[in-house]
C-alpha positions in Angstrom: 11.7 -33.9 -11.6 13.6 -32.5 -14.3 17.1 -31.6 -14.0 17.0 -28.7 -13.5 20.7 -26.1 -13.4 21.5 -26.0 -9.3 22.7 -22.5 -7.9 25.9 -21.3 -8.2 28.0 -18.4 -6.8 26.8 -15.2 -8.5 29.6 -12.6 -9.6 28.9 -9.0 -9.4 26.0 -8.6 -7.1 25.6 -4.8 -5.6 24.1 -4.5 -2.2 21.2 -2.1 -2.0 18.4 -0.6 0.3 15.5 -2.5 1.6 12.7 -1.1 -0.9 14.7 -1.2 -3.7 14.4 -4.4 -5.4 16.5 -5.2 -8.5 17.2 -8.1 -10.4 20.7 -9.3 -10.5 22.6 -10.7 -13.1 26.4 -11.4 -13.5 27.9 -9.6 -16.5 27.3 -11.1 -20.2 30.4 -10.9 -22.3 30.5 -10.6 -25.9 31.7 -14.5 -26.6 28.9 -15.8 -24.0 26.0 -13.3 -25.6 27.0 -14.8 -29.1 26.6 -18.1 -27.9 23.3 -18.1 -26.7 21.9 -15.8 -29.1 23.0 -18.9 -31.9 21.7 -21.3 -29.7 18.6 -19.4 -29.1 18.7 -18.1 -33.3 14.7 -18.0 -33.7 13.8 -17.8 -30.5 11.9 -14.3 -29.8 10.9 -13.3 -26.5 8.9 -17.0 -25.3 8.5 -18.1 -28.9 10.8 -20.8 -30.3 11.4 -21.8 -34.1 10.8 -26.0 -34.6 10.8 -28.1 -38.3 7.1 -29.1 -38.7 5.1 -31.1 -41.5 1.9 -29.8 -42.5 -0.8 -31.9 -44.1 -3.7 -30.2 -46.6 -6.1 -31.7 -48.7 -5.2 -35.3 -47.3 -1.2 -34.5 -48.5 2.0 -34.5 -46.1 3.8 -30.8 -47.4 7.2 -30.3 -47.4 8.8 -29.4 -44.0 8.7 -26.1 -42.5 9.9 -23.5 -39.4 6.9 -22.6 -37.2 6.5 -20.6 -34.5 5.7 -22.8 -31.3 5.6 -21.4 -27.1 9.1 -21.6 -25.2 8.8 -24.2 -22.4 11.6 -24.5 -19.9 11.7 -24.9 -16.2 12.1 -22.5 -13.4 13.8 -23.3 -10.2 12.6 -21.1 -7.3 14.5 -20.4 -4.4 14.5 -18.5 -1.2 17.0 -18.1 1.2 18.6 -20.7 -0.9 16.2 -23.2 -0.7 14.2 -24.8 -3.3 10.5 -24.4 -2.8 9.0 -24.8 -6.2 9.8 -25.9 -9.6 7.4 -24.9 -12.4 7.2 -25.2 -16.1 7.2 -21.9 -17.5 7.7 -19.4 -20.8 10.8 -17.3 -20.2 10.9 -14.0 -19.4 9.3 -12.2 -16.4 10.9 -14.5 -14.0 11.1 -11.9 -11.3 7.5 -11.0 -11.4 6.9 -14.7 -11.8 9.1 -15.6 -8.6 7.9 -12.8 -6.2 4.2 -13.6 -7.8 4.3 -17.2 -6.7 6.5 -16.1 -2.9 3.5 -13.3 -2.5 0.2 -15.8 -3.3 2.3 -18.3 -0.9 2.7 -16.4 1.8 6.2 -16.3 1.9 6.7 -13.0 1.4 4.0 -10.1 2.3 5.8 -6.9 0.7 8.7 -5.9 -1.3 10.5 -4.6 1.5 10.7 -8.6 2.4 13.3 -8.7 -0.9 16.5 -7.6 -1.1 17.2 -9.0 -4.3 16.5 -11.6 -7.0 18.9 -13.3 -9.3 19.3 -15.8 -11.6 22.1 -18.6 -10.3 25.1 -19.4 -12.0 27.1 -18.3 -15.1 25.7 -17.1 -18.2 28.1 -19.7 -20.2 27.1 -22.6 -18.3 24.2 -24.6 -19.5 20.5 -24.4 -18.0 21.8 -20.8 -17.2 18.9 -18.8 -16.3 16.7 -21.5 -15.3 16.8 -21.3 -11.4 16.1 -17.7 -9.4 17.0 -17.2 -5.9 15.4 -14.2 -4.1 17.2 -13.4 -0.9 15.6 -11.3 1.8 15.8 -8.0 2.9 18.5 -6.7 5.7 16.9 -8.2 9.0 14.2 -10.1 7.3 13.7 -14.0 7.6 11.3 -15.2 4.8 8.4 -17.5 5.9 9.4 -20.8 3.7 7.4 -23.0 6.5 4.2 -21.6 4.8 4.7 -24.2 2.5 4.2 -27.4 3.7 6.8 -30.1 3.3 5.0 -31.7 0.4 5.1 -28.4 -1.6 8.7 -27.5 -1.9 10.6 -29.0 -4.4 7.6 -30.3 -6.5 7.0 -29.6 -10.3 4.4 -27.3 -10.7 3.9 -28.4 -14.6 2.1 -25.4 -16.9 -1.0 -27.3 -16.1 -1.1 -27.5 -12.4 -0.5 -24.7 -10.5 -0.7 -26.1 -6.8 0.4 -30.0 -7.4 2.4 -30.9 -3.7 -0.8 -29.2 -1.6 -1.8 -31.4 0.8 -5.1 -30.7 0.9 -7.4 -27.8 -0.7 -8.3 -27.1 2.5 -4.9 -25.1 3.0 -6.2 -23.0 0.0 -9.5 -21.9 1.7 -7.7 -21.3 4.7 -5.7 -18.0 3.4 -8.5 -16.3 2.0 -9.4 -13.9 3.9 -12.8 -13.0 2.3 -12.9 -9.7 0.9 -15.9 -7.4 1.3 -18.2 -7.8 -1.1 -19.1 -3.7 -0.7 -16.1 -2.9 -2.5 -15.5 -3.4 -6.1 -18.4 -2.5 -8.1 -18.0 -3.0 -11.6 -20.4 -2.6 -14.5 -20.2 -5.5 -16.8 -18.9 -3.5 -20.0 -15.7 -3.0 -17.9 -15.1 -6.6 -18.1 -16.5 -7.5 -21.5 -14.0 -4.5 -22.8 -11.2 -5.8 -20.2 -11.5 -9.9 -21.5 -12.0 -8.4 -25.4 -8.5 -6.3 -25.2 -6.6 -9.0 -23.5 -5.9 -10.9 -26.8 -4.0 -7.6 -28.2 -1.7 -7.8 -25.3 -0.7 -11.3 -25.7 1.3 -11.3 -28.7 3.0 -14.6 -28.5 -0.5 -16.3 -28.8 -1.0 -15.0 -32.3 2.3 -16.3 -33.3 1.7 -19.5 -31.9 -1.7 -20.2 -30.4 -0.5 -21.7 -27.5 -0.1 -19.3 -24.8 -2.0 -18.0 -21.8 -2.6 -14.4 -20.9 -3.7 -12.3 -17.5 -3.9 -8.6 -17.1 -5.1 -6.9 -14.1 -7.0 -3.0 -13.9 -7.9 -0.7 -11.5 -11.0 0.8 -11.3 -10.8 3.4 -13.8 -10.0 0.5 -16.1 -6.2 1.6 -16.9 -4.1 -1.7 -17.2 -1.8 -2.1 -14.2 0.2 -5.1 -15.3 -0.5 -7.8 -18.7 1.8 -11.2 -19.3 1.4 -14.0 -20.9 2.7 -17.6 -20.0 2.3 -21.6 -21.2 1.0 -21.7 -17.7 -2.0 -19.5 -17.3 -1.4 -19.6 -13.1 2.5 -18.4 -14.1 0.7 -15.8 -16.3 -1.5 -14.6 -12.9 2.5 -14.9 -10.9 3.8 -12.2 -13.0 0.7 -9.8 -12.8 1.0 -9.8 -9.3 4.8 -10.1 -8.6 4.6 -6.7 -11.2 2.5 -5.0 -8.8 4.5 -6.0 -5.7 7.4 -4.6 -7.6 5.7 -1.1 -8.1 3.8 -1.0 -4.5 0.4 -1.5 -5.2 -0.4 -4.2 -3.5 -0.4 -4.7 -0.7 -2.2 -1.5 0.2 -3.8 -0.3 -2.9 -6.7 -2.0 -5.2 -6.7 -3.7 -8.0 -10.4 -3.8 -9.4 -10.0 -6.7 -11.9 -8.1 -9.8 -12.9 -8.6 -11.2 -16.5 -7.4 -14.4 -17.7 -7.9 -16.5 -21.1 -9.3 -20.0 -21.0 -10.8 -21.3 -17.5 -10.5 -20.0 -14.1 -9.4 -23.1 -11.8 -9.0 -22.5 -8.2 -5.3 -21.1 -8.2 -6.3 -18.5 -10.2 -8.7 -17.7 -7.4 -6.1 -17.9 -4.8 -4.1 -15.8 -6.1 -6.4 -13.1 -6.9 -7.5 -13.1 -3.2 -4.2 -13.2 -2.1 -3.7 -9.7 -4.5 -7.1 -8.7 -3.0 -8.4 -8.7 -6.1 -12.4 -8.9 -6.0 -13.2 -9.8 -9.5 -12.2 -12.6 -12.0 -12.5 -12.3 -15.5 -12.4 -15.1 -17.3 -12.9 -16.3 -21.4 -14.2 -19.9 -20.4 -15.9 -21.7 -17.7 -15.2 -21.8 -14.2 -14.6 -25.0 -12.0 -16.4 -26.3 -9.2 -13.9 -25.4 -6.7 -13.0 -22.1 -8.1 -16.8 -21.2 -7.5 -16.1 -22.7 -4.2 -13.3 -20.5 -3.2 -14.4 -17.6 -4.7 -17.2 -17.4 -2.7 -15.4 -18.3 0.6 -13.4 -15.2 -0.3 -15.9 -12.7 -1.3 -14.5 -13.0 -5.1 -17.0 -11.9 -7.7 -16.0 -14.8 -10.8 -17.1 -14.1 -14.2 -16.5 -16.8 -16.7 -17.9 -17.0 -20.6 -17.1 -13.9 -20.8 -17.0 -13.5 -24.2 -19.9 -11.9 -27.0 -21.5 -9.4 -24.6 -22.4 -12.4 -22.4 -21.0 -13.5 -19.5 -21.5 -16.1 -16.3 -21.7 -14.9 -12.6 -20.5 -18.1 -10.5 -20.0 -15.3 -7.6 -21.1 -12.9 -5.6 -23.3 -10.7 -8.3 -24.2 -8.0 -6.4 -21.3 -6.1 -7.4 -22.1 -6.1 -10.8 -24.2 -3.1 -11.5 
């Protein structure tokens, strides 16, 4: 488990309404920002600057700076306890945090949150690396939805659900959705999966980054991130729409993702209530699976006006 920067008293926190969540974060001085912006000089928004060697026509070049994805680890905590530890591109880490807490069922709503913040001082090393969100006046978050061999485990930017002890857990929340709602035509999600790339400008700086966007049905874009982890990318669509209300109690039409759809991408779209997937590559076996235990129409391929229904077809018309 990496060691990751444990939580510290946090200076400067205001008390505020239930339904008014803000993220909190002690004050940055001028000696502190100067500091990390040197130790962060080429580092732009989840892109970091490294020496590399190139080799063309059979020759080892000079060195060079390239661009290559930020990887660092996120501690997540609730109440104060750590339930999760994930390998994850910076930035977004509310929307990541309340993402993860909302597919888990730890939290159902916003009004659950009273705030988030990021432990610790800004001059102390690892800062920024673990998030506590604390609840609401009155509330007590649900951490015993995760079971005792999910908290505290490394979520890696691979594996979004390592620590389950069983899939079965998975199938369990997903209430299926009905499969009369969310009709889509397929041009909606060839055009959705086409325009994803021009939202994910860290992959053309690098190559090595994973995007998700969700739309309503008119096809307007409700909330686009991109993360090394393509499950933490899905976290921050879906913590973003917590944040602004829309879910629960509204509907998202459509969740795209680049690469594959594996099964926590599924659950996390029927924990939204999301009723189709999107996706640029194939689809695994239990991603189909789940997907149709939870009246989830998935889409994979989908890429040159061709796609692959795994799912549920009948919605697309």
């Amino acid at each position: 488990m990496p060691d990751v920067q444990r939580a510290q008293s946090v200076r400067g926190v205001r008390e505020r309404g239930r339904g008014h969540l803000q993220l909190v974060r002690p004050a940055v001085q001028g000696r502190d920002r100067r500091r990390r912006q040197t130790e962060a000089e080429g580092t732009v928004k989840g892109v970091a600057r490294r020496e590399v060697r190139r080799v063309a026509a059979g020759v080892l070049q000079a060195p060079a700076e390239d661009d290559v994805v930020a990887e660092e680890p996120l501690e997540i905590r609730a109440q104060g306890e750590t339930l999760a530890i994930t390998m994850r591109t910076p930035g977004a880490d509310r929307e990541l945090a309340l993402g993860f807490l909302f597919a888990e069922g730890v939290i159902s709503s916003r009004d659950d949150v009273g705030r988030v913040a990021h432990c610790g001082r800004p001059d102390q090393e690892g800062y920024g690396n673990t998030i506590d969100v604390v609840p609401g006046p009155g509330v007590s978050l649900d951490i015993d939805r995760l079971s005792a061999t999910r908290r505290g485990t490394l979520t890696t930017s691979a594996c979004g659900v390592c620590g389950r002890r069983s899939v079965d857990d998975v199938i369990a929340r997903c209430a299926p959705l009905p499969v009369a709602r969310g009709a889509i035509a397929p041009a909606a999600i060839l055009t959705a999966v086409e325009e994803l790339r021009s939202r994910q400008p860290n992959f053309a700086r690098t190559g090595g980054i994973h995007g998700a966007a969700i739309r309503d049905a008119h096809g307007n874009v409700l909330a686009a991130f991109e993360d090394i982890g393509r499950h933490n990318a899905v976290d921050k669509v879906v913590g973003a729409l917590l944040l602004s209300g829309r879910i629960p109690g509204s509907d998202p039409a459509l969740l795209v993702v680049s690469g594959r759809a594996s099964y926590e991408v599924v659950q996390k779209a029927s924990a939204a209530g999301v009723p189709v997937i999107g996706s640029v590559s194939a689809a695994s076996s239990l991603a189909v699976d789940l997907a149709r235990a939870a009246g989830i129409t998935l889409c994979g391929f989908v890429r040159n006006g061709k796609m692959t229904v795994y799912s549920h077809p009948e919605r697309i018309r």
